[in-house]
C-alpha positions as CSV (number, residue, x, y, z in Angstrom):
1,X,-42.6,-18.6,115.2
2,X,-46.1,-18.6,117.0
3,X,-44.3,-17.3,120.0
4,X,-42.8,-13.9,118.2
5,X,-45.6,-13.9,115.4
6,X,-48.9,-14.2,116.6
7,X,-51.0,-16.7,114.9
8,X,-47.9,-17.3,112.7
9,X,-46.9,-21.0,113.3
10,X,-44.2,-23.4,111.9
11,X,-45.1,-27.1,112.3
12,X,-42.6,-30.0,112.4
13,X,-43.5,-30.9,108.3
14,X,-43.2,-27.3,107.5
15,X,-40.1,-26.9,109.1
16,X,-38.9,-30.1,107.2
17,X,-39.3,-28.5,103.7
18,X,-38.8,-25.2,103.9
19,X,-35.2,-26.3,105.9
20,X,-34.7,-28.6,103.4
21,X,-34.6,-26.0,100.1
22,X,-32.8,-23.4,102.4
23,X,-30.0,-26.4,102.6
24,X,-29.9,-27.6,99.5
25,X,-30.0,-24.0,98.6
26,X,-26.7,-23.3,100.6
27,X,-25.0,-26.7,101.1
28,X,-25.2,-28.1,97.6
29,X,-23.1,-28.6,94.8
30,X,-25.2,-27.2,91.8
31,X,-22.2,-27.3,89.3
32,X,-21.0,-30.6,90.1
33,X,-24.0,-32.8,91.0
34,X,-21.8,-36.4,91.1
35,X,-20.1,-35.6,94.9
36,X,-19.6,-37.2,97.7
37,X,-20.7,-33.5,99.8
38,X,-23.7,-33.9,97.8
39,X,-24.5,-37.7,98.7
40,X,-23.3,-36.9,102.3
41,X,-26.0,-33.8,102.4
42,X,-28.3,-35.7,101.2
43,X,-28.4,-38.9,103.4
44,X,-27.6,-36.5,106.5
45,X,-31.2,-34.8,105.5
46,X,-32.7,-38.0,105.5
47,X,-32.8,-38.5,109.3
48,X,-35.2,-35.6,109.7
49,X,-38.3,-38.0,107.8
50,X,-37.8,-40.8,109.7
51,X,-37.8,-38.7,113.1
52,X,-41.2,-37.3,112.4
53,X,-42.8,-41.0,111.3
54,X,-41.2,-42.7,114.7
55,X,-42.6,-39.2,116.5
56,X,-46.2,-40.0,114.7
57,X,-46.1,-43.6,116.2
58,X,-45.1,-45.1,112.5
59,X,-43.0,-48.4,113.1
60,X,-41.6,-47.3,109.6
61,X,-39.9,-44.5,111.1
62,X,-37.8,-47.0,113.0
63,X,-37.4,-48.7,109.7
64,X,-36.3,-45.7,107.8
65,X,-33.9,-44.6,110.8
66,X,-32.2,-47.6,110.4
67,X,-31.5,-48.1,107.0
68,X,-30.6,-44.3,107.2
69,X,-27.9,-45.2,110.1
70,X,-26.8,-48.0,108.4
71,X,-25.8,-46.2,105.3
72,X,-24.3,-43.8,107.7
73,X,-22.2,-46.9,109.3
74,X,-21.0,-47.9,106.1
75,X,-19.9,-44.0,105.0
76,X,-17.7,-43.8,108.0
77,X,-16.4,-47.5,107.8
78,X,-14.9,-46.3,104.1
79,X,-14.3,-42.9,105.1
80,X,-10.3,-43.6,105.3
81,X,-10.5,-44.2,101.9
82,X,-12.1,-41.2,100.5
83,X,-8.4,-39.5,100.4
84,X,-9.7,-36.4,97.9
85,X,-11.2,-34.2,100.2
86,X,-10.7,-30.7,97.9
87,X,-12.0,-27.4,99.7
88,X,-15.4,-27.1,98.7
89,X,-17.2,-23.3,98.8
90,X,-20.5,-22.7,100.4
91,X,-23.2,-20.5,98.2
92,X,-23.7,-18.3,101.0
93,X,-20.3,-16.4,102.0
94,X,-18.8,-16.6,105.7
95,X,-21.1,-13.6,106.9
96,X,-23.9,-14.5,105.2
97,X,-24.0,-17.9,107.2
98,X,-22.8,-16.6,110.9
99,X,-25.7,-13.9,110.3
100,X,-28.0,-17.1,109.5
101,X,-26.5,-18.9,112.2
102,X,-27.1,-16.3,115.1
103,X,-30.5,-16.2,113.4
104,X,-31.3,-19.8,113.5
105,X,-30.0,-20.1,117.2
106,X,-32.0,-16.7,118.6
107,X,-35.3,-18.1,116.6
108,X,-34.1,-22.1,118.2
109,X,-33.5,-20.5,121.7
110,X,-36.7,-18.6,121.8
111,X,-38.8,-21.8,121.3
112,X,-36.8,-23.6,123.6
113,X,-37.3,-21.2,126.2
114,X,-41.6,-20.5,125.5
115,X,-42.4,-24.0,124.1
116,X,-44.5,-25.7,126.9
117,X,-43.5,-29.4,126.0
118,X,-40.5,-29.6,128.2
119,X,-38.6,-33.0,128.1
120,X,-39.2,-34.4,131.3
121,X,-36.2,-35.9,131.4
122,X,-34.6,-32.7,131.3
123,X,-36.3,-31.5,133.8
124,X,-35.4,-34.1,135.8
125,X,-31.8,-33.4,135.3
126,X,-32.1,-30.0,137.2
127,X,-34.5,-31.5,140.1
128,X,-31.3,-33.8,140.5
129,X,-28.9,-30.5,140.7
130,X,-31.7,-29.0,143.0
131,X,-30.8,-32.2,145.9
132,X,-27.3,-31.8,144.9
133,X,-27.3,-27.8,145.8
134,X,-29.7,-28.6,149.0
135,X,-27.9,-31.8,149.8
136,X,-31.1,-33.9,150.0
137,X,-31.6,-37.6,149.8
138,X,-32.0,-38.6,146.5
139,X,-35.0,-41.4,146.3
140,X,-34.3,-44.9,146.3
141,X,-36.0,-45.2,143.1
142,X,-36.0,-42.2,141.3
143,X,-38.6,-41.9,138.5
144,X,-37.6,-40.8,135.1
145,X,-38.9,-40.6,131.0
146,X,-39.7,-43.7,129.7
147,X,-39.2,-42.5,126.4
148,X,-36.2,-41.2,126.9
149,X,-32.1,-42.0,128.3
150,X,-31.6,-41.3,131.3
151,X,-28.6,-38.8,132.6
152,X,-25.6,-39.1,134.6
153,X,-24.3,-37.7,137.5
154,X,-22.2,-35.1,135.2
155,X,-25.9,-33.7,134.4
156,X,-26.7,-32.8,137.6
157,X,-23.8,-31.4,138.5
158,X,-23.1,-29.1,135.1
159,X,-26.6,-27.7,135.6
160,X,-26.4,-27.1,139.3
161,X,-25.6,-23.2,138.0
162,X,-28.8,-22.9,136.7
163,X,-30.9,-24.6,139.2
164,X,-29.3,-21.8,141.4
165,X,-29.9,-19.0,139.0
166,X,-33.3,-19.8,138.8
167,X,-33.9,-20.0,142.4
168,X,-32.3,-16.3,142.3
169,X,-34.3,-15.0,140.0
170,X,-37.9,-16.4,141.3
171,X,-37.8,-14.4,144.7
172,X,-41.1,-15.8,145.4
173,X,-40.7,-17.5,149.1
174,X,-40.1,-21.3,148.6
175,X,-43.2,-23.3,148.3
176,X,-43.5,-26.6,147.8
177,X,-45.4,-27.7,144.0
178,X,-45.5,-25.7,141.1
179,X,-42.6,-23.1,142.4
180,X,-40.0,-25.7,142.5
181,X,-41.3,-27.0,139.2
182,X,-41.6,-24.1,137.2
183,X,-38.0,-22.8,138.7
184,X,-36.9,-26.5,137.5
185,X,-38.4,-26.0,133.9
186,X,-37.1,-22.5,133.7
187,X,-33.3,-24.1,134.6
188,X,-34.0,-26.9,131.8
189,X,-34.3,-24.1,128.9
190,X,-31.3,-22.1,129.8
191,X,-29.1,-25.3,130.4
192,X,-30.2,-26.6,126.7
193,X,-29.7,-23.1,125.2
194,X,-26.5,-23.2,126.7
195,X,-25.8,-26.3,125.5
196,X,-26.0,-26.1,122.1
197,X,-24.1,-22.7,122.3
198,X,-21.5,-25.3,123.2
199,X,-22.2,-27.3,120.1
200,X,-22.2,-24.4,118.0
201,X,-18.9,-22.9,119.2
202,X,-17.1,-26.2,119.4
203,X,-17.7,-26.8,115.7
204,X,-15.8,-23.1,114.6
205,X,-12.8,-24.2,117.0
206,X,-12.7,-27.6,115.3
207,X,-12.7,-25.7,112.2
208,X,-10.6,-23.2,112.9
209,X,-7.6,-25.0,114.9
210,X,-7.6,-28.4,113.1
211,X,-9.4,-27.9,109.5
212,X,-7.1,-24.4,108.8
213,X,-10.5,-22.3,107.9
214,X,-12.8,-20.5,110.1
215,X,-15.4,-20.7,107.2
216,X,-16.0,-24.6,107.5
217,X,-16.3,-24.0,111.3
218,X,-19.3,-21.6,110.6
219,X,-20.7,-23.5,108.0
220,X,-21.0,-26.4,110.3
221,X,-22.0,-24.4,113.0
222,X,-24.6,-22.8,111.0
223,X,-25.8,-26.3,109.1
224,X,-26.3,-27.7,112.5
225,X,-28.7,-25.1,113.3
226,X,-30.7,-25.5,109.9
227,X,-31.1,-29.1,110.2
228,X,-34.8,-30.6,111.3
229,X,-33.7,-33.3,113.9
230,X,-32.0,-29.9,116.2
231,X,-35.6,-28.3,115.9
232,X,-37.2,-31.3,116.9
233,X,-35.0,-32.2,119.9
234,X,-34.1,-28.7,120.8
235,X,-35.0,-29.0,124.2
236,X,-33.3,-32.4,125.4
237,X,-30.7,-31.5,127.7
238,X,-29.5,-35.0,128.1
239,X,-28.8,-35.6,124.6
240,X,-27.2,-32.0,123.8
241,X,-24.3,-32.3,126.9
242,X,-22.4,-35.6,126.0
243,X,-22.3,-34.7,122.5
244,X,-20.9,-31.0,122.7
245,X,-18.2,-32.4,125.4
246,X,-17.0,-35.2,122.7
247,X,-16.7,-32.6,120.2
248,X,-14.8,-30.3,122.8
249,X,-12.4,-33.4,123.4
250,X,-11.2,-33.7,119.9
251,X,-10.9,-29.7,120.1
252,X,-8.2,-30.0,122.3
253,X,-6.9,-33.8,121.6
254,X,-3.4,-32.4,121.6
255,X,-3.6,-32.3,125.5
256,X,-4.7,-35.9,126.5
257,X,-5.7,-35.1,130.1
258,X,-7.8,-32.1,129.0
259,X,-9.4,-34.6,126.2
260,X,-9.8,-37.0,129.0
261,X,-11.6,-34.7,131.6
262,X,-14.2,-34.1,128.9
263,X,-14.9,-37.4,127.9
264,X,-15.6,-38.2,131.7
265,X,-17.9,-35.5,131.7
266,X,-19.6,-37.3,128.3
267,X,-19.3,-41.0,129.9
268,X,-21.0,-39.4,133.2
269,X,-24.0,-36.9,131.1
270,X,-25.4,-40.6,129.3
271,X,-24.0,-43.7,129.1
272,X,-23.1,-44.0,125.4
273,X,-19.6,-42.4,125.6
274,X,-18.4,-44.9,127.0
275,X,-18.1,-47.2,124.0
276,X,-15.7,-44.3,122.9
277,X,-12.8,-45.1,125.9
278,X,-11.2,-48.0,124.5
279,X,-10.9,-46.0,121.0
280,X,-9.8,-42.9,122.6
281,X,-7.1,-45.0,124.8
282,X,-5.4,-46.6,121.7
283,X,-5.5,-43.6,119.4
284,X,-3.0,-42.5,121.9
285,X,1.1,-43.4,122.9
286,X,1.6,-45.3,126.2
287,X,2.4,-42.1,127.8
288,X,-0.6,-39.9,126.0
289,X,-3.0,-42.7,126.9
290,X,-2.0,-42.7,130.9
291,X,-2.5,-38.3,130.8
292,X,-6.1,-39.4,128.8
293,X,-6.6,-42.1,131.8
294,X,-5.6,-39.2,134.1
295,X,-8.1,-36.4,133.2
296,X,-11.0,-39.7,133.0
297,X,-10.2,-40.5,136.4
298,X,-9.8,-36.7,138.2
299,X,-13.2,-36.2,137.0
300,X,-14.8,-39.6,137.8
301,X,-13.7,-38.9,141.1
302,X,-15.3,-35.4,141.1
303,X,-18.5,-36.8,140.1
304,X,-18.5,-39.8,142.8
305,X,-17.5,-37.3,145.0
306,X,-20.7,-35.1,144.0
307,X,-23.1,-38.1,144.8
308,X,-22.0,-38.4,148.5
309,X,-23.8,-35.2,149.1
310,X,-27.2,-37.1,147.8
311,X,-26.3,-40.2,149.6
312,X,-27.5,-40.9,153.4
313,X,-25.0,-44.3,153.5
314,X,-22.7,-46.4,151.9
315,X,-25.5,-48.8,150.5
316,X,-27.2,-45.7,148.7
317,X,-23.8,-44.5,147.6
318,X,-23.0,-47.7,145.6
319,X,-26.7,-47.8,144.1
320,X,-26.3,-44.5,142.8
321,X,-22.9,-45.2,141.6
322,X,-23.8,-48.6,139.6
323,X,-26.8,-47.0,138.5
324,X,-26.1,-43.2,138.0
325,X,-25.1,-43.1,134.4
326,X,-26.9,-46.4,133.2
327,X,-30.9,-47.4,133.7
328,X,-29.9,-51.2,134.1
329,X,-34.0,-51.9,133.8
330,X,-34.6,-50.3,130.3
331,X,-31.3,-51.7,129.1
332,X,-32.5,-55.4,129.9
333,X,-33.2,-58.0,127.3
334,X,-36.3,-59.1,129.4
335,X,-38.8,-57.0,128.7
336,X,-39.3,-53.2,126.3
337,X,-40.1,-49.9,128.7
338,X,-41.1,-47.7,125.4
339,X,-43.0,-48.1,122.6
340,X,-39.6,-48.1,120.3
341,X,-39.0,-50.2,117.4
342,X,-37.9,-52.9,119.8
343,X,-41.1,-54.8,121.2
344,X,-41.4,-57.5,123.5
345,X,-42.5,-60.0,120.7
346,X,-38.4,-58.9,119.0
347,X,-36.4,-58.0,121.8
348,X,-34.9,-61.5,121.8
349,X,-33.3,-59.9,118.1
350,X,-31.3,-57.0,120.3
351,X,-28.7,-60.3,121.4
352,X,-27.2,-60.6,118.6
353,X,-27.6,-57.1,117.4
354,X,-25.7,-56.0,120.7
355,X,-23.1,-58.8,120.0
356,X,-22.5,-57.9,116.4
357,X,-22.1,-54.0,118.2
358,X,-19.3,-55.1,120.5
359,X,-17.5,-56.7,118.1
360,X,-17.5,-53.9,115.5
361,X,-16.6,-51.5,118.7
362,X,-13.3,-53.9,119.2
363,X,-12.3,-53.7,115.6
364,X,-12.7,-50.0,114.9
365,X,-11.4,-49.5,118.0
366,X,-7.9,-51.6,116.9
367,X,-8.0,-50.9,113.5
368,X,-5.9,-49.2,112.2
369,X,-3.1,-49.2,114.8
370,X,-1.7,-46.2,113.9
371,X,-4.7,-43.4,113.8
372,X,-4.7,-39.5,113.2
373,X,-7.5,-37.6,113.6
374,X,-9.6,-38.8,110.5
375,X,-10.0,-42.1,111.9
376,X,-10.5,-40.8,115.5
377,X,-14.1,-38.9,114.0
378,X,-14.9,-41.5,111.8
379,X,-14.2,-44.1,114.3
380,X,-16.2,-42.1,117.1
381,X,-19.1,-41.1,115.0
382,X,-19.6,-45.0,113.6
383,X,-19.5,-46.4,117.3
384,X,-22.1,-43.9,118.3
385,X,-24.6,-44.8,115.5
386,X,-24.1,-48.2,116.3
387,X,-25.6,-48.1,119.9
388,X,-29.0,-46.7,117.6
389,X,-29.6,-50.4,116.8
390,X,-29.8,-51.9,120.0
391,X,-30.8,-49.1,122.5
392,X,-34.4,-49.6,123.3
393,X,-35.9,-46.6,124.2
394,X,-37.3,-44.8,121.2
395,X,-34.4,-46.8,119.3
396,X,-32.6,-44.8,116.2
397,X,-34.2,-41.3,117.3
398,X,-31.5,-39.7,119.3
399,X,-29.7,-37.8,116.4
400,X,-28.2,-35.3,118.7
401,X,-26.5,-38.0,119.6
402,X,-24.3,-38.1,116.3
403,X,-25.3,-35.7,114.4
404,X,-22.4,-33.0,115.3
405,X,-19.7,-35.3,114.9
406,X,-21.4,-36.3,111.5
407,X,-21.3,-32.6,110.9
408,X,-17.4,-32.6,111.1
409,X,-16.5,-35.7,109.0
410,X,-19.2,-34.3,105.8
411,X,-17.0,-31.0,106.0
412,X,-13.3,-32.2,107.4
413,X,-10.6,-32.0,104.6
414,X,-7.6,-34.2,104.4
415,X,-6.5,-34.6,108.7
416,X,-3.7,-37.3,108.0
417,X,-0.9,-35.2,109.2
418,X,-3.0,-34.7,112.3
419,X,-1.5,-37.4,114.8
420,X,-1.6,-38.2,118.1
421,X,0.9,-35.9,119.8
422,X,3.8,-37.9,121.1
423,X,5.3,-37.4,124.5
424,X,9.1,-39.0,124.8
425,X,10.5,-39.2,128.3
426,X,12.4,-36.0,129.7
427,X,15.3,-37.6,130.0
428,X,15.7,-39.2,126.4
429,X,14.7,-35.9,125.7
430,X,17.7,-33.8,127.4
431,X,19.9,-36.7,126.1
432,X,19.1,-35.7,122.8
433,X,19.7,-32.6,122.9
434,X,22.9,-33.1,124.5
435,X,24.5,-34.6,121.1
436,X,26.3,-32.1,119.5
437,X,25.9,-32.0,116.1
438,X,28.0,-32.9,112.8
439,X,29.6,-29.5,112.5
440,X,30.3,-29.3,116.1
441,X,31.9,-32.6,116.0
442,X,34.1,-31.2,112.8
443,X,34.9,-28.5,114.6
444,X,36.5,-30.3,118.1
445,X,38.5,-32.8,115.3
446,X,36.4,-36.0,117.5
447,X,35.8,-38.8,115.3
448,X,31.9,-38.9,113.8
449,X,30.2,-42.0,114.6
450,X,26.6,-43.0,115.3
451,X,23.7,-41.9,112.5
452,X,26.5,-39.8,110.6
453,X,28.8,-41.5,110.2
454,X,27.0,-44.0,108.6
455,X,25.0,-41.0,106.7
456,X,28.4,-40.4,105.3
């Protein structure tokens, strides 16, 4: 607010209540107190708290994240089994909230794009699409956040447009220092408005094409916008992109290659989404998982093909490939980069933790065999928290991360006739519809046999 109200400004506590009764205000049901919307709004809040303490350098942040993403884990474990999903109304109509979401997003995008406390990580992102555009070397060791994950080579290349754009607009000749740096800054705040324009429009399509109501789409969209943890990471390229191209894959999950394409572009933005493959590939048929496998592959090979332009030889090609998506160093079990919950006196603890991970990741992944969409979100959003417990760097804080997908299991009704879509072979296909049918056969006097016959 400072930046559009002069000497008018809304702290990260201030922001926290007054968000908090303009929810509640919106989002909660006052005439039926006993619901599981209600619970779900209420532990969803909850994440914003325990952000601020683990911001404030409180170890009971890290505490309160965790118990908060725990009860989160055991919510979407059980969420098959919450069958009654009845259409609940919003207190605000469907105007009401798009007019509050376009004003919650031009009020967001506005402090994204004055706020001077730029993630450098995101700025980072765009210096990487800067080499990419210019075709320089990248360094052997490139230096990034400590405090924060560290992006893919789907990053760089998604934010190559506004690397460019910003280099446009700044017709200042090219100087070396703070040019380059303000043009890379300038690039970061457009790519993470951007971005969560992305989020925001995702959520309606969801809504719209799978849900059957435009209205939950906006209320989502509009929620997302509301909620603390967006303020407080609003700039954080890194974390936005993976999660708006997951929710854009279960947009279009009735075209597996499509789905697929996005994930890559997830997997490649952070590492996370990768834990999400082996769910994706069984929610599908044997044919629908090898057009999924299709679209991963077409754009893995896009982005390896993006990093030979950074790469002088074969031996800096493979680095950058082994280590584009994943910082192998911060996700050791030898030592703790960031002052997260995980310390060096405890990070012997993460083995197990990790273990325990992997194993849930297997069996949510398997179970159930047969899945329709419900269990696809559920499953997705429970895998995602899980990699809070373990991750070192600033461990449990990276809401954006889960958060959205959150978002569409509180407000999804009942999806079970939402299955995977099933692709027979052409032929079986054209014999089938070669088979005359029962009056046909009546007609030419043949003798019926085969499922009518026995019918009869």
């Amino acid at each position: 607010m400072e930046e559009i109200l002069n000497g008018y400004k809304v702290g990260s506590a201030t922001w926290l209540y007054l968000s908090f009764f303009l929810i509640v205000a919106i989002y909660f049901r006052f005439s039926r107190i006993v619901t599981l919307r209600n619970g779900d709004l209420f532990t969803l809040l909850a994440i914003s708290p325990g952000i601020l303490l683990a911001k404030a350098g409180s170890s009971s942040g890290y505490v309160w994240l965790f118990i908060v993403c725990g009860a989160w884990m055991l919510r979407l474990i059980f969420d098959g089994y919450f069958t009654r999903r009845p259409r609940l109304e919003q207190n605000l109509n469907t105007s009401g909230l798009t007019f509050l979401c376009a004003v919650a997003f031009v009020l967001l995008s506005i402090h994204a794009w004055t706020s001077d406390e730029v993630p450098a990580s995101s700025v980072q992102t765009v210096e990487a699409a800067d080499r990419l555009l210019n075709r320089r070397e990248a360094p052997t060791k490139a230096a990034h956040s400590q405090d924060d994950a560290k992006a893919g080579p789907a990053a760089a290349v998604l934010t190559a447009p506004f690397a460019k754009l910003a280099a446009t607009i700044n017709a200042e000749p090219k100087t070396a220092g703070p040019t380059a740096m303000m043009n890379a800054v300038y690039a970061a705040r457009l790519a993470s408005i951007i971005a969560h324009l992305l989020v925001i429009v995702a959520l309606v399509c969801i809504g719209r094409w799978h849900f059957g109501d435009q209205a939950i789409g906006m209320a989502m969209a509009a929620l997302y916008m509301l909620l603390p943890c967006t303020s407080y990471d609003v700039g954080r390229l890194n974390h936005v992109l993976p999660s708006a191209f997951i929710l854009w894959a279960i947009a279009s999950y009735r075209r597996p290659m499509l789905s697929g394409g996005l994930m890559a572009l997830a997997c490649g933005s952070l590492f996370f989404p990768v834990f999400l493959l082996p769910l994706w590939f069984l929610f599908y048929d044997r044919r629908g998982a090898f057009r999924f496998g299709a679209g991963v592959a077409a754009v893995g090979l896009v982005l390896a093909g993006s990093l030979i332009f950074t790469s002088p030889d074969t031996t800096t090609f493979v680095h950058q490939m082994i280590g584009a998506a994943i910082d192998w160093p911060a996700l050791s079990f030898r030592d703790s980069l960031s002052g997260g919950f995980w310390q060096p006196e405890i990070r012997w603890y993460r083995i197990p933790v990790f273990v325990a991970f992997c194993a849930g990741t297997i069996v949510v992944s398997v179970w159930p065999r047969h899945k329709t969409l419900e269990h696809l979100i559920a499953n997705s959003a429970a895998i995602i928290i899980g990699t809070q417990f373990w991750y070192p760097q600033q461990g449990g804080v990276y809401s954006l991360w889960y958060v959205p997908l959150l978002l569409v299991v509180i407000f999804r009704p009942t999806l079970s006739h939402l299955v995977p879509p099933q692709f027979a072979r052409r032929d079986t296909v054209d014999q089938q519809a070669n088979v005359p049918t029962t009056p046909e056969l009546a007609a030419s006097g043949s003798p019926s046999t085969g499922t009518g016959a026995r019918l009869r």
